[in-house]
FIKOL-753850 format. One record per residue (C-alpha): y, x, z. Coordinates in steps of 0.001 Angstrom, whole numbers, plus 500000, padded with zeros to 6 digits. Layout:
N
+--------+--------+--------+
!     yy !     xx !     zz !
+--------+--------+--------+
!      Y !      X !      Z !
...
+--------+--------+--------+
This chain:
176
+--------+--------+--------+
!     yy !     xx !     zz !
+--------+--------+--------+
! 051189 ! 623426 ! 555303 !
! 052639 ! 622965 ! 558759 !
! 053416 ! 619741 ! 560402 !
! 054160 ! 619575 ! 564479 !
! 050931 ! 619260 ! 566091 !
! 048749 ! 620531 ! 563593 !
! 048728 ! 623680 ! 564499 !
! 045482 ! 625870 ! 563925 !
! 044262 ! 628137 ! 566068 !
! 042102 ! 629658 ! 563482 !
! 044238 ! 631976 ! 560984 !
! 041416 ! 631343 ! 558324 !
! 042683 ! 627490 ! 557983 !
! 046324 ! 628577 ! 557776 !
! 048050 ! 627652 ! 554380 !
! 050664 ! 631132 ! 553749 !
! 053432 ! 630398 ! 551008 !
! 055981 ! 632869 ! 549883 !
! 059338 ! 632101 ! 550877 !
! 060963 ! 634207 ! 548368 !
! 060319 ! 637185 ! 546239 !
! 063293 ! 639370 ! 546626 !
! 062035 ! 642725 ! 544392 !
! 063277 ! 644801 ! 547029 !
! 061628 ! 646047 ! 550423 !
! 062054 ! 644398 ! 553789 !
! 061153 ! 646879 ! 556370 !
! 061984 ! 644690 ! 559697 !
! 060753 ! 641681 ! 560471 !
! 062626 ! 638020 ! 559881 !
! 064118 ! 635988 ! 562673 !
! 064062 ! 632153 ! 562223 !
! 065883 ! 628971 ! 564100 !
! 066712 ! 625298 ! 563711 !
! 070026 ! 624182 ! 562788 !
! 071521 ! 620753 ! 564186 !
! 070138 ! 618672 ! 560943 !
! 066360 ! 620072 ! 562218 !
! 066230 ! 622330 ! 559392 !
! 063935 ! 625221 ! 559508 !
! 065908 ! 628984 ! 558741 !
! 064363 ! 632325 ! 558520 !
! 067145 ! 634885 ! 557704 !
! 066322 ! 639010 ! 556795 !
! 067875 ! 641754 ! 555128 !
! 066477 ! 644553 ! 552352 !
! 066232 ! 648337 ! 552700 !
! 064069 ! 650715 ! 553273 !
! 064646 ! 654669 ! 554834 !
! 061048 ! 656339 ! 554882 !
! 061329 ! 658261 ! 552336 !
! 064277 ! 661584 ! 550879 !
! 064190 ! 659440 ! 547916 !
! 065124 ! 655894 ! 549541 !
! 068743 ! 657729 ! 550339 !
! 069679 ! 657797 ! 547176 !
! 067933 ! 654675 ! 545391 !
! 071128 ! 653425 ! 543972 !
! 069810 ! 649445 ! 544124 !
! 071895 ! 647405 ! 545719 !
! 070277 ! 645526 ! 548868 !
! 071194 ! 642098 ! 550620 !
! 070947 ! 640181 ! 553414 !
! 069640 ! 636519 ! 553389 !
! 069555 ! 632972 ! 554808 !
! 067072 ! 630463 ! 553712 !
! 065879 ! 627114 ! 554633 !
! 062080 ! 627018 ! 554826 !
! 060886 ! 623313 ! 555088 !
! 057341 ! 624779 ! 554859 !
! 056287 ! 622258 ! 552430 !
! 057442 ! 622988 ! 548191 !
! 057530 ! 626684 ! 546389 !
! 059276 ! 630089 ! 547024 !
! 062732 ! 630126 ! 546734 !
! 064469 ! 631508 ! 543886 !
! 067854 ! 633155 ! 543616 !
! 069423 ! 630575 ! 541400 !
! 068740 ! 628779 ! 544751 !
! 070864 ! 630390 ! 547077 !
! 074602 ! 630644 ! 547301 !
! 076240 ! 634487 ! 546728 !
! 078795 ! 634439 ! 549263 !
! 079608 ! 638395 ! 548875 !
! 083151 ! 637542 ! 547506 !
! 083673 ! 634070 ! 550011 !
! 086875 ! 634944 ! 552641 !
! 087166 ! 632609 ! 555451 !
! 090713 ! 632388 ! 557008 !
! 090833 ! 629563 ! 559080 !
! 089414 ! 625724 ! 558824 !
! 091831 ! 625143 ! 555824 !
! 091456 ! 628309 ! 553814 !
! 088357 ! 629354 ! 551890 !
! 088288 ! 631315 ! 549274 !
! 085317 ! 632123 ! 546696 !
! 087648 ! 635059 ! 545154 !
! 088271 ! 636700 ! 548516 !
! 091680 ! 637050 ! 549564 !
! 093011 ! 635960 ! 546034 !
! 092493 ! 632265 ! 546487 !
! 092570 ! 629537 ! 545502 !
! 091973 ! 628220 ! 549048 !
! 090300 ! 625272 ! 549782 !
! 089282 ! 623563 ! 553352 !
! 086185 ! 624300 ! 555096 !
! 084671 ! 620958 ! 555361 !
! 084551 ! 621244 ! 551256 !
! 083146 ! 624721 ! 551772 !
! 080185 ! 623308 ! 553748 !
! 080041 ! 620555 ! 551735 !
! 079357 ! 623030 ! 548882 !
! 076902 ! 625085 ! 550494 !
! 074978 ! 622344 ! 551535 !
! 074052 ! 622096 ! 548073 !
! 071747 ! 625268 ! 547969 !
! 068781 ! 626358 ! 550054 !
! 070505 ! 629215 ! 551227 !
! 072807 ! 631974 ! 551046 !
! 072709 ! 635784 ! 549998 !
! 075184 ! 638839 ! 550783 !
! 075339 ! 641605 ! 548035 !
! 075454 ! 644464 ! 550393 !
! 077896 ! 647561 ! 549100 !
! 076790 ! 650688 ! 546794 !
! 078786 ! 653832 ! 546573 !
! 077554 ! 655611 ! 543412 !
! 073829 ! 656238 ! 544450 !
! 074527 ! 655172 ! 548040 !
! 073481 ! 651783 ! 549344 !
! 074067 ! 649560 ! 552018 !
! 070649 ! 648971 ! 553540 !
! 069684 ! 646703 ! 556328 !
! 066826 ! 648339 ! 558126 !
! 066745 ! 646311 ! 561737 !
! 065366 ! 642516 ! 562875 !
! 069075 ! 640220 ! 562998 !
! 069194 ! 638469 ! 566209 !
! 070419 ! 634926 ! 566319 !
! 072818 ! 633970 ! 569345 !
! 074619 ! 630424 ! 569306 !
! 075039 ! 630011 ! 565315 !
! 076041 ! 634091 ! 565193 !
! 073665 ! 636006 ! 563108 !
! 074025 ! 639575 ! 563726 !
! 072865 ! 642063 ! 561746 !
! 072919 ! 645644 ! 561222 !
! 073397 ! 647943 ! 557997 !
! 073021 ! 651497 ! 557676 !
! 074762 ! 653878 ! 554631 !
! 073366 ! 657304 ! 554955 !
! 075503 ! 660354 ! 554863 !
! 075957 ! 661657 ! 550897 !
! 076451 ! 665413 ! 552702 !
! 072110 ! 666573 ! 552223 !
! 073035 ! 668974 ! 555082 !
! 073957 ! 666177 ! 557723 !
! 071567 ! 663711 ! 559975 !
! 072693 ! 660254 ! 559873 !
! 075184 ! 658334 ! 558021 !
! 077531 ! 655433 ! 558743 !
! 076404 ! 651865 ! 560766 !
! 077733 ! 648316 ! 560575 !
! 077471 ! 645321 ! 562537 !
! 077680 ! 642067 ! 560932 !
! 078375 ! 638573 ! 562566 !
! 078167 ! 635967 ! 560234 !
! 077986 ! 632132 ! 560875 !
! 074430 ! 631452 ! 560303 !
! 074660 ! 628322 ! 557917 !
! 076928 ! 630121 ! 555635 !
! 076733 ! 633947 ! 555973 !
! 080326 ! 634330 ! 556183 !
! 082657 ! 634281 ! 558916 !
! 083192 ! 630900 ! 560882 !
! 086759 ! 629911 ! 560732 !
+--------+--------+--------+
């Protein structure tokens, strides 16, 4: 365990934990900050493109938030929030059933999220093409940005499709 300084120079006195077992791969490395209440977050996405066959794995990937206070057990899913269907349309209008409502503020939103360790985004899959997030997200002032790649269903063509996500980093969704 970690506690300010404590720190060992030694990495055969270090105490390593798992954060979270996500049964999928995580190919680029975490990035991790401080919110304003001094807790610890290390956010990182799933995906993997090494391999012909890791186009068309069909599994759908995510990208993730958690709160790491460094001192109790991995995280679990039941954990973390799913915010894949959250819409965010201003400070009074949240919705948990994207754009069909019913809207409520975003105070009770964060209220609500408070509640879990973390939060998860169910990236998209198009028949045996996922969304994959293959790149390190970069935090700049509460904006975590992340990239996703879908690659091309055409087995003659290089490439595929890109996305940039900027999500508020507390919530994974957009800030109102």
């Amino acid at each position: 365990n970690y506690f300010p300084g404590t720190e060992q120079a030694d990495p055969n006195s270090w105490n390593l934990n798992i954060l979270m077992d996500v049964g999928r791969p995580i190919t680029a490395g975490p990035v991790a900050t401080k919110d304003e209440f001094n807790n610890f977050w290390v956010y990182f996405g799933t995906g993997r493109s090494f391999a012909s066959a890791d186009k068309i794995d069909p599994n759908a990937q995510y990208i993730i938030g958690v709160k790491d206070n460094r001192l109790d057990s991995a995280r679990t899913w039941a954990q973390l929030r799913n915010i894949s269907n959250i819409a965010v349309n201003g400070i009074d209008s949240v919705s948990y059933n994207g754009t069909a409502g019913p809207w409520i503020n975003w105070r009770s939103f964060m209220n609500d999220i408070s509640n879990f360790r973390g939060w998860y985004r169910v990236l998209p899959v198009n028949g045996v093409l996922a969304e994959k997030s293959l790149n390190k997200p970069i935090i700049i002032g509460g904006a975590l940005l992340v990239t996703t790649f879908i690659p091309s269903d055409d087995p003659c063509a290089l490439g595929g499709t890109g996305y940039l996500y900027a999500l508020y980093y507390l919530t994974g969704t957009a800030y109102y």
